[in-house]
VMD Tcl script that builds the backbone (N, CA, C; Angstrom):
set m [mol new atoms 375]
animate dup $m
set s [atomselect $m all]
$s set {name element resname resid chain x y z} {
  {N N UNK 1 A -131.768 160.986 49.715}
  {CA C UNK 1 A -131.632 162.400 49.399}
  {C C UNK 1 A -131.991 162.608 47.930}
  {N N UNK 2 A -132.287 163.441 47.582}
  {CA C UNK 2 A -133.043 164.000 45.963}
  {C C UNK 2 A -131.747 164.129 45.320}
  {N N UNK 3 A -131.840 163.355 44.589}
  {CA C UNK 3 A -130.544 163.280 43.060}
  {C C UNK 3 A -130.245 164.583 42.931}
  {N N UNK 4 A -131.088 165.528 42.594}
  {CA C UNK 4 A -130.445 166.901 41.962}
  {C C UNK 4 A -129.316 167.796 43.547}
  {N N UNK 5 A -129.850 167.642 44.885}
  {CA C UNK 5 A -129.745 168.031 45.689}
  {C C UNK 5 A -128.258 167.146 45.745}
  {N N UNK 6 A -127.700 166.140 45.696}
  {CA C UNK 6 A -126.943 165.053 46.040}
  {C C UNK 6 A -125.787 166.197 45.227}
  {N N UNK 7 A -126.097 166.061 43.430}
  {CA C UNK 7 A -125.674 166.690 42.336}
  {C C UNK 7 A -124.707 167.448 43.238}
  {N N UNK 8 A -125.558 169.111 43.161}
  {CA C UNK 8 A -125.392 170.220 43.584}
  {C C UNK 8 A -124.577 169.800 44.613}
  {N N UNK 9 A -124.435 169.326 45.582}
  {CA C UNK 9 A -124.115 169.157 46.945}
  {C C UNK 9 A -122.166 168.795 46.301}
  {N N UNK 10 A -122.522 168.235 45.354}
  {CA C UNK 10 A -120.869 167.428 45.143}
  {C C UNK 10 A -120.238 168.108 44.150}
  {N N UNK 11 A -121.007 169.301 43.541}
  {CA C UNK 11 A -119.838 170.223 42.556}
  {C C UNK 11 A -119.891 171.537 43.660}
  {N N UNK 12 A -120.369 171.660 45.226}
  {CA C UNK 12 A -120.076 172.571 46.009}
  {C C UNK 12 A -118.902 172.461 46.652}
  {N N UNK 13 A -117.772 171.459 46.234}
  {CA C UNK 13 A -116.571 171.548 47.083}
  {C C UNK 13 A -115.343 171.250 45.936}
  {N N UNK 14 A -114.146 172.532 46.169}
  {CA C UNK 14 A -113.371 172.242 45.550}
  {C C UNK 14 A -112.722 171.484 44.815}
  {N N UNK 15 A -112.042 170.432 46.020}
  {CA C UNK 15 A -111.741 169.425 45.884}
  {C C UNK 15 A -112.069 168.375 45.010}
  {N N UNK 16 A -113.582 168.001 44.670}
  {CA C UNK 16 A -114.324 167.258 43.806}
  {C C UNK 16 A -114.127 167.784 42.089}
  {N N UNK 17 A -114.561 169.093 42.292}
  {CA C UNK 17 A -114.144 170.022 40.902}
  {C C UNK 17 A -112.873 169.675 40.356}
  {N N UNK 18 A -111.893 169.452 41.501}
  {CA C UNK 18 A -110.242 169.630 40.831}
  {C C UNK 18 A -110.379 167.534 40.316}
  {N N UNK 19 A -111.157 166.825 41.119}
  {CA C UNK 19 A -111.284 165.938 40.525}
  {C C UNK 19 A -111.540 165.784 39.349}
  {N N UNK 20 A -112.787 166.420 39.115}
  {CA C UNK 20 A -113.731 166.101 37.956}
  {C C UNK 20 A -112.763 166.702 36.961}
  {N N UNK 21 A -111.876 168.046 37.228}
  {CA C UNK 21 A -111.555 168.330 35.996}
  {C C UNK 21 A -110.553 167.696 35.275}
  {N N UNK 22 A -109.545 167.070 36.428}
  {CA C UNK 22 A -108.436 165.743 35.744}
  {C C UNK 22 A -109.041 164.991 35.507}
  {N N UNK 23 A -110.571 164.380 35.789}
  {CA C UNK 23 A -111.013 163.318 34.919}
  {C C UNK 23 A -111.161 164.063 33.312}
  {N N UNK 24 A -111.686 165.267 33.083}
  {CA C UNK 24 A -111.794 165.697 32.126}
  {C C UNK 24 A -110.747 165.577 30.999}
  {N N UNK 25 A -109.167 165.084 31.961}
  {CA C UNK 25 A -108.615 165.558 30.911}
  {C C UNK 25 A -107.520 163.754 30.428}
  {N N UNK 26 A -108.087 163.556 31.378}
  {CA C UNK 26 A -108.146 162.112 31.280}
  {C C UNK 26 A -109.102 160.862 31.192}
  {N N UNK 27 A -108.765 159.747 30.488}
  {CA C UNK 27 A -110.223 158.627 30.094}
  {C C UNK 27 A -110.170 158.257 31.347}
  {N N UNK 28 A -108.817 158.166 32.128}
  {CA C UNK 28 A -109.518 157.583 33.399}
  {C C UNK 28 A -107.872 157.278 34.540}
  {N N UNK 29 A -108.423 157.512 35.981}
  {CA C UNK 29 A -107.129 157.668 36.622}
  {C C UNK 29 A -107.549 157.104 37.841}
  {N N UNK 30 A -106.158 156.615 38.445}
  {CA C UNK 30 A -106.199 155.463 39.528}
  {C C UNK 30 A -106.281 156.196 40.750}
  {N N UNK 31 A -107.013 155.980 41.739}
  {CA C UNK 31 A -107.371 156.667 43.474}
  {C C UNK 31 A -105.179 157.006 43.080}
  {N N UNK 32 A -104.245 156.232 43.017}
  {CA C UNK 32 A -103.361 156.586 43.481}
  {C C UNK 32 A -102.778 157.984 42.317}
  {N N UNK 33 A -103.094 157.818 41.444}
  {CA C UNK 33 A -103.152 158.980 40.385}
  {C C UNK 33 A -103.478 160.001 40.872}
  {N N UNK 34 A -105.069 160.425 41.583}
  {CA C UNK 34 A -105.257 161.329 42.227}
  {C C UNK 34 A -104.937 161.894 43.216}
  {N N UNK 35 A -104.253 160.699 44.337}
  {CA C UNK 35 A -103.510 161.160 45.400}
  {C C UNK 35 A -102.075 161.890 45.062}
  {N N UNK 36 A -101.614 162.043 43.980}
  {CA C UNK 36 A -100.846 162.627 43.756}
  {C C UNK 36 A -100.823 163.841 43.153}
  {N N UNK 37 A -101.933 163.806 42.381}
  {CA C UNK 37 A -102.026 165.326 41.706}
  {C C UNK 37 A -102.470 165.923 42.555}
  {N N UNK 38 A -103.137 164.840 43.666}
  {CA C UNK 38 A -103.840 166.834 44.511}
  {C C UNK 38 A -103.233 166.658 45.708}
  {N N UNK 39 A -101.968 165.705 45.969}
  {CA C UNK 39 A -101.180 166.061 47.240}
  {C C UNK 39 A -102.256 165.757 48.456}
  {N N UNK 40 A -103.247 164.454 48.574}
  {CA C UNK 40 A -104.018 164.521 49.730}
  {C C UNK 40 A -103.611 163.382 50.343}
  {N N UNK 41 A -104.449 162.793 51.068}
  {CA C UNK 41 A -103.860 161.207 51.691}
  {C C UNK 41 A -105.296 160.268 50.431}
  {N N UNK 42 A -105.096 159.287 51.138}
  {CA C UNK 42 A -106.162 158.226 50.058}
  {C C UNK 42 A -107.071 158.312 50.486}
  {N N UNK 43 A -107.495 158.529 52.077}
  {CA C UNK 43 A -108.489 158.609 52.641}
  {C C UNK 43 A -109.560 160.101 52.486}
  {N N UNK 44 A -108.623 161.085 52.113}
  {CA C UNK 44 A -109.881 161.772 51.742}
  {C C UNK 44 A -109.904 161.837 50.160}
  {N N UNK 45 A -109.371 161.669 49.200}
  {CA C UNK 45 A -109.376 161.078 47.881}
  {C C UNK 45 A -110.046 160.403 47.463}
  {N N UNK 46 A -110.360 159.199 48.597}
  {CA C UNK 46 A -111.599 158.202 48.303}
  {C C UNK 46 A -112.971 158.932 48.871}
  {N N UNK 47 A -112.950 159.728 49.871}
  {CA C UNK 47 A -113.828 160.265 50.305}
  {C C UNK 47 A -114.772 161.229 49.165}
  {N N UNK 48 A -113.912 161.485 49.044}
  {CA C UNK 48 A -114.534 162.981 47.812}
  {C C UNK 48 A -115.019 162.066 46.392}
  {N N UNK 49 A -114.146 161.217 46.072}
  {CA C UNK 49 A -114.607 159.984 44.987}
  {C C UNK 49 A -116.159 159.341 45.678}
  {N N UNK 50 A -116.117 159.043 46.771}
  {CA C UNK 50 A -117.426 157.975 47.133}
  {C C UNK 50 A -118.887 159.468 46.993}
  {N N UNK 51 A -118.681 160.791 47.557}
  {CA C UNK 51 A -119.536 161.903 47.424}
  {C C UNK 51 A -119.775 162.032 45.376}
  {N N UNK 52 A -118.762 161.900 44.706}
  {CA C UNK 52 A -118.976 161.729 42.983}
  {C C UNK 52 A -119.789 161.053 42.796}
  {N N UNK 53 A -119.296 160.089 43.151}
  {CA C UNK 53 A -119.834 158.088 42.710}
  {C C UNK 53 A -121.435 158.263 42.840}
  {N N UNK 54 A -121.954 159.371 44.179}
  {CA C UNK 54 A -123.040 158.650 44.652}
  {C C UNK 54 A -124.050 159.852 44.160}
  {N N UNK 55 A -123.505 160.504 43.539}
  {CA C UNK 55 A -124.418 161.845 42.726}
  {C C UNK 55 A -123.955 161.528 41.220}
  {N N UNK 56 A -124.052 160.396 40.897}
  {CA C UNK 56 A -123.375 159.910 39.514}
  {C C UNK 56 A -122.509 160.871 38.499}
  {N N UNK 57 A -121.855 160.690 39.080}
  {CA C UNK 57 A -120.269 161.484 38.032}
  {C C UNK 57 A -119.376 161.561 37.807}
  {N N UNK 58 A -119.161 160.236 38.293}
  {CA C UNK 58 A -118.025 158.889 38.022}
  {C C UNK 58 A -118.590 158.110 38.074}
  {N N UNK 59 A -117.723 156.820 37.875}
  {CA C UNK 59 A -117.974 155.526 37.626}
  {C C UNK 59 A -116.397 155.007 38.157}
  {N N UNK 60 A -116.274 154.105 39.193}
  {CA C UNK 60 A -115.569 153.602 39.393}
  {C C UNK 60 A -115.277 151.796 39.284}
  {N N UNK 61 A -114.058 151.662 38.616}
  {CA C UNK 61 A -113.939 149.975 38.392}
  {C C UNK 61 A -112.753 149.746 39.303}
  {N N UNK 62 A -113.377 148.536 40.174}
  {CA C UNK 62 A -111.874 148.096 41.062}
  {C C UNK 62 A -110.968 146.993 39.928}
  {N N UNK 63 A -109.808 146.966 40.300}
  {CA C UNK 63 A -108.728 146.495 39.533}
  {C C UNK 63 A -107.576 146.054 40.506}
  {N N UNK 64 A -107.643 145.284 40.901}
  {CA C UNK 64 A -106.994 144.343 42.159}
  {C C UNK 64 A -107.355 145.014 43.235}
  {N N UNK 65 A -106.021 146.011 44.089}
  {CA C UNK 65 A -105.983 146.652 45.345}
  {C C UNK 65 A -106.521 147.770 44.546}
  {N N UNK 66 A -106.624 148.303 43.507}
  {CA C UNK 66 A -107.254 150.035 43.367}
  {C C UNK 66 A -107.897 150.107 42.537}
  {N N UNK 67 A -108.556 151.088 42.793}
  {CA C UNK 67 A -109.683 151.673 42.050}
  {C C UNK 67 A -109.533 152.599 40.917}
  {N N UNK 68 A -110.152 152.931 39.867}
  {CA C UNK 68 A -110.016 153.483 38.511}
  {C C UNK 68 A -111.230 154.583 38.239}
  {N N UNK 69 A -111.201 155.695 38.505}
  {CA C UNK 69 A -112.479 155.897 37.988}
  {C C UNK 69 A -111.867 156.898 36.801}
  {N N UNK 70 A -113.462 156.742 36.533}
  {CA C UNK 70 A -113.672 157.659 34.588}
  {C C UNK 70 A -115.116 158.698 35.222}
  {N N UNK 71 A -115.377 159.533 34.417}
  {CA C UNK 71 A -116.952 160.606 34.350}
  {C C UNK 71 A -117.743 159.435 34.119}
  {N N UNK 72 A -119.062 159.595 34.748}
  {CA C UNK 72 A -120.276 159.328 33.969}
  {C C UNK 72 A -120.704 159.813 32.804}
  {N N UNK 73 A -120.312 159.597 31.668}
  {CA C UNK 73 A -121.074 160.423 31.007}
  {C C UNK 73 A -122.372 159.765 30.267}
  {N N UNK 74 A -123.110 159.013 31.130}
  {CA C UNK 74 A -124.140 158.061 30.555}
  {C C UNK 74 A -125.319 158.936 31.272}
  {N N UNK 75 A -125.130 159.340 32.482}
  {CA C UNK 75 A -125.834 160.207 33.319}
  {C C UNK 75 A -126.109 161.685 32.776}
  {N N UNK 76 A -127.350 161.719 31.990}
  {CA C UNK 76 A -127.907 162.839 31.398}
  {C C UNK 76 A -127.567 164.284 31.959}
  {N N UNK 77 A -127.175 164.896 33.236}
  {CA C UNK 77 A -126.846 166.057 32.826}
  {C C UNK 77 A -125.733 166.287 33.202}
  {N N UNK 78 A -124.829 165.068 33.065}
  {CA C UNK 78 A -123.661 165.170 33.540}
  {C C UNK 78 A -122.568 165.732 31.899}
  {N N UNK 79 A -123.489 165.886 30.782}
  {CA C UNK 79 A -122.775 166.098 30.044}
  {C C UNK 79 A -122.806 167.830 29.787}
  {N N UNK 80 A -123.842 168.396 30.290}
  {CA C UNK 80 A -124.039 169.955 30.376}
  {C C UNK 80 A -122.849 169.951 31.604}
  {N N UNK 81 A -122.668 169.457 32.776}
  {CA C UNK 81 A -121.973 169.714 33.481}
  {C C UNK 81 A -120.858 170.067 33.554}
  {N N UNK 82 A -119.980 168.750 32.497}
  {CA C UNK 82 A -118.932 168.395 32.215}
  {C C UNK 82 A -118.261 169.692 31.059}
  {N N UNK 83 A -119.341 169.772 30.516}
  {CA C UNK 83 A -119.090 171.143 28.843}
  {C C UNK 83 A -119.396 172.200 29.846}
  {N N UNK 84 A -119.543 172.824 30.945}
  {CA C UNK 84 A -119.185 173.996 31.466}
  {C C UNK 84 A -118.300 173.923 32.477}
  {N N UNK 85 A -117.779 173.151 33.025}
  {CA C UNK 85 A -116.695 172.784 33.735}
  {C C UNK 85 A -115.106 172.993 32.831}
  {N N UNK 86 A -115.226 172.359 31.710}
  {CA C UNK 86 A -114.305 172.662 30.880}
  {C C UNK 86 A -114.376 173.870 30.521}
  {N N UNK 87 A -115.277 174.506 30.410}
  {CA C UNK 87 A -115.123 175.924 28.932}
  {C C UNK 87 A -114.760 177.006 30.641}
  {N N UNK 88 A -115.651 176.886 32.192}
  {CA C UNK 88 A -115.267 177.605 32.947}
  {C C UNK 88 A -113.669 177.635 33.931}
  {N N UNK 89 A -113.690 176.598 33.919}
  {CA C UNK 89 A -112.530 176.240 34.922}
  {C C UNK 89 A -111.308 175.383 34.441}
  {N N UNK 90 A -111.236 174.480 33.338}
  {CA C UNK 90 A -109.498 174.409 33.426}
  {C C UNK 90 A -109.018 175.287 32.903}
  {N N UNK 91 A -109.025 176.529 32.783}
  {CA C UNK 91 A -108.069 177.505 33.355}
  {C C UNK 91 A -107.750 177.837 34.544}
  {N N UNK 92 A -108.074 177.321 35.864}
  {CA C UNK 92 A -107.796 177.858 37.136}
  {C C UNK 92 A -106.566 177.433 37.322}
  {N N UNK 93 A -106.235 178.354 38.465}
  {CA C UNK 93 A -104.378 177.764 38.554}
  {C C UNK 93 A -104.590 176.724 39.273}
  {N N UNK 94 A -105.378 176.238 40.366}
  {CA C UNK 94 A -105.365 175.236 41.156}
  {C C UNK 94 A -105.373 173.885 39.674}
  {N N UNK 95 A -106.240 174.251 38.897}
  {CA C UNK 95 A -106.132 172.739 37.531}
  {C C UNK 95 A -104.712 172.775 37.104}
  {N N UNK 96 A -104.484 173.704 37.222}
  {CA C UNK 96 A -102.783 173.699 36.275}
  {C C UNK 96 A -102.228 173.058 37.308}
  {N N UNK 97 A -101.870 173.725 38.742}
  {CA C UNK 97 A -101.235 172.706 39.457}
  {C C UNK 97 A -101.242 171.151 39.452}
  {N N UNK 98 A -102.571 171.037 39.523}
  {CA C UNK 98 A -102.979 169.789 39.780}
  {C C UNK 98 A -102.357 168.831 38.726}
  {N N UNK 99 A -102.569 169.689 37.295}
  {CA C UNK 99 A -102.892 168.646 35.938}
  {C C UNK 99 A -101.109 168.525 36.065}
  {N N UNK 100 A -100.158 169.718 36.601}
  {CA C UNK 100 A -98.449 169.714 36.419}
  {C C UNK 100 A -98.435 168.127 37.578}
  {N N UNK 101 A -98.781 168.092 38.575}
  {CA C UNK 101 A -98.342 167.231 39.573}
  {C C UNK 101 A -98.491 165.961 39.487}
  {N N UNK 102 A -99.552 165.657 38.759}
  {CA C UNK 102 A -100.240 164.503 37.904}
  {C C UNK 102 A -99.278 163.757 36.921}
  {N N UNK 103 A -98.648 164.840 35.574}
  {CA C UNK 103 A -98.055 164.707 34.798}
  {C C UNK 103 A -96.716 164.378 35.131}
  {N N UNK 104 A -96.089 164.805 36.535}
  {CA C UNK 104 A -95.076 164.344 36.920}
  {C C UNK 104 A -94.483 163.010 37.438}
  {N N UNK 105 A -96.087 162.931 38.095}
  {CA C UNK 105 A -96.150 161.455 38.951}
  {C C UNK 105 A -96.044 160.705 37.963}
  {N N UNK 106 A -97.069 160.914 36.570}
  {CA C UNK 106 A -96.618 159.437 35.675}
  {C C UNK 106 A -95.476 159.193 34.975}
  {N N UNK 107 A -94.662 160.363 34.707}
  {CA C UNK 107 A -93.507 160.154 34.333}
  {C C UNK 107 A -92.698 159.355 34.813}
  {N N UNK 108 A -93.260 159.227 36.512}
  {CA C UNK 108 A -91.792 158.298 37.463}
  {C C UNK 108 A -92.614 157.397 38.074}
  {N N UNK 109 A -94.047 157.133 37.869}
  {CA C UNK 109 A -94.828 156.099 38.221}
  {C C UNK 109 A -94.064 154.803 38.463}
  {N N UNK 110 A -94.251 153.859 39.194}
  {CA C UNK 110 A -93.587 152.580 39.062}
  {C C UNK 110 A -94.747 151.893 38.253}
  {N N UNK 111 A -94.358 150.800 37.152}
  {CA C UNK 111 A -95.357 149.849 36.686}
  {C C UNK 111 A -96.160 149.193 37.544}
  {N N UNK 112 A -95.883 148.677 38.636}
  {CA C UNK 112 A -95.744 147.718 39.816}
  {C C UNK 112 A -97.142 148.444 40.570}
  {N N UNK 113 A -96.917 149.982 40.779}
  {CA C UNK 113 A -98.093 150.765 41.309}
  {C C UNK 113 A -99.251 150.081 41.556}
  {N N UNK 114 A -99.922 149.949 40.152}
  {CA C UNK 114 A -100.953 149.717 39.960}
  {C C UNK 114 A -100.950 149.634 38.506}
  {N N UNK 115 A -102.584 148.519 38.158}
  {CA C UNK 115 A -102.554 147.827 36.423}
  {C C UNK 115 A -102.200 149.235 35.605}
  {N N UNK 116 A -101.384 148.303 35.016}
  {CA C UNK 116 A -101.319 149.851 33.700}
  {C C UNK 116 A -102.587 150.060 32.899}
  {N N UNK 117 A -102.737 151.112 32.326}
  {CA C UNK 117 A -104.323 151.697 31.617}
  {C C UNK 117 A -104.160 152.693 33.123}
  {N N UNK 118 A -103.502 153.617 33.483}
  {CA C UNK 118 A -104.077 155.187 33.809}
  {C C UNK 118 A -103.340 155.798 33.350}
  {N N UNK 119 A -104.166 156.930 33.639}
  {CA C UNK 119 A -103.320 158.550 33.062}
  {C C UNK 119 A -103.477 158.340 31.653}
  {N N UNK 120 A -103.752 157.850 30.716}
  {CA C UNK 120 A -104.356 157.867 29.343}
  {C C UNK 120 A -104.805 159.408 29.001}
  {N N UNK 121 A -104.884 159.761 28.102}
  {CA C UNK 121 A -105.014 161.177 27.858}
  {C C UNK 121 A -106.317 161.152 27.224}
  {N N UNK 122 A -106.749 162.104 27.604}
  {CA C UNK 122 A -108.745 161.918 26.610}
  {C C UNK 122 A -108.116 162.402 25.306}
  {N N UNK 123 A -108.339 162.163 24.494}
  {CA C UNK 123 A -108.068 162.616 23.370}
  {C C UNK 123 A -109.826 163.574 22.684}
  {N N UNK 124 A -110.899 163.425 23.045}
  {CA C UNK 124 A -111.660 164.372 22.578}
  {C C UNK 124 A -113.109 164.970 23.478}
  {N N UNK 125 A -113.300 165.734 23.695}
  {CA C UNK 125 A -114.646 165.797 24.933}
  {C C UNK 125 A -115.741 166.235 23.977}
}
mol reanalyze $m
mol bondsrecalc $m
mol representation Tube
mol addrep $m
């Protein structure tokens, strides 16, 4: 399928967006990180991650049983992407939810979860 078409195809569903934008606000967060901020099962969590992965706009590293992903931001127009994603949408309430449910989970995270290094906070975009 044509890269740009792939692109387009994977910032056309919610779900991916509410991804991309907790990656935004994080260096980088665990499949189980995300299953919690957006309240889904793993199976479509990974689903919507493998549709990112394959229109480059993540990058995922496995780390025993789970996976870690971060943005691409090596992928040239993923950085126009990323700078209107931020300036349009984390203000939506669905990001606030998301980014509150997130912030809760790591508070009571078990260590044990998974390797520590998630939920790290980006400190600059």
């Amino acid at each position: 399928m044509n890269t740009q078409v792939q692109l387009f195809k994977a910032l056309g569903d919610e779900t991916r967006l509410r991804v991309l934008l907790l990656l935004l606000r994080h260096t980088e967060l665990c499949v189980c990180d995300l299953e919690a901020a957006l309240d889904m099962p793993q199976s479509t969590v990974s689903r919507h991650l493998a549709v990112l992965r394959n229109a480059n706009l993540v990058e995922g590293e496995r780390r025993g049983v789970w996976m870690y992903y971060r943005l691409n931001r090596k992928y040239g127009i993923s950085k126009a992407i990323f700078k209107c994603l931020k300036k349009y949408c984390l203000t939506l309430e669905q990001a606030s939810a998301d980014t509150h449910r997130l912030n809760e989970f790591l508070k009571t995270k078990n260590v044990e979860t998974c390797s520590k290094g998630t939920g790290k906070q980006e400190d600059s975009q």
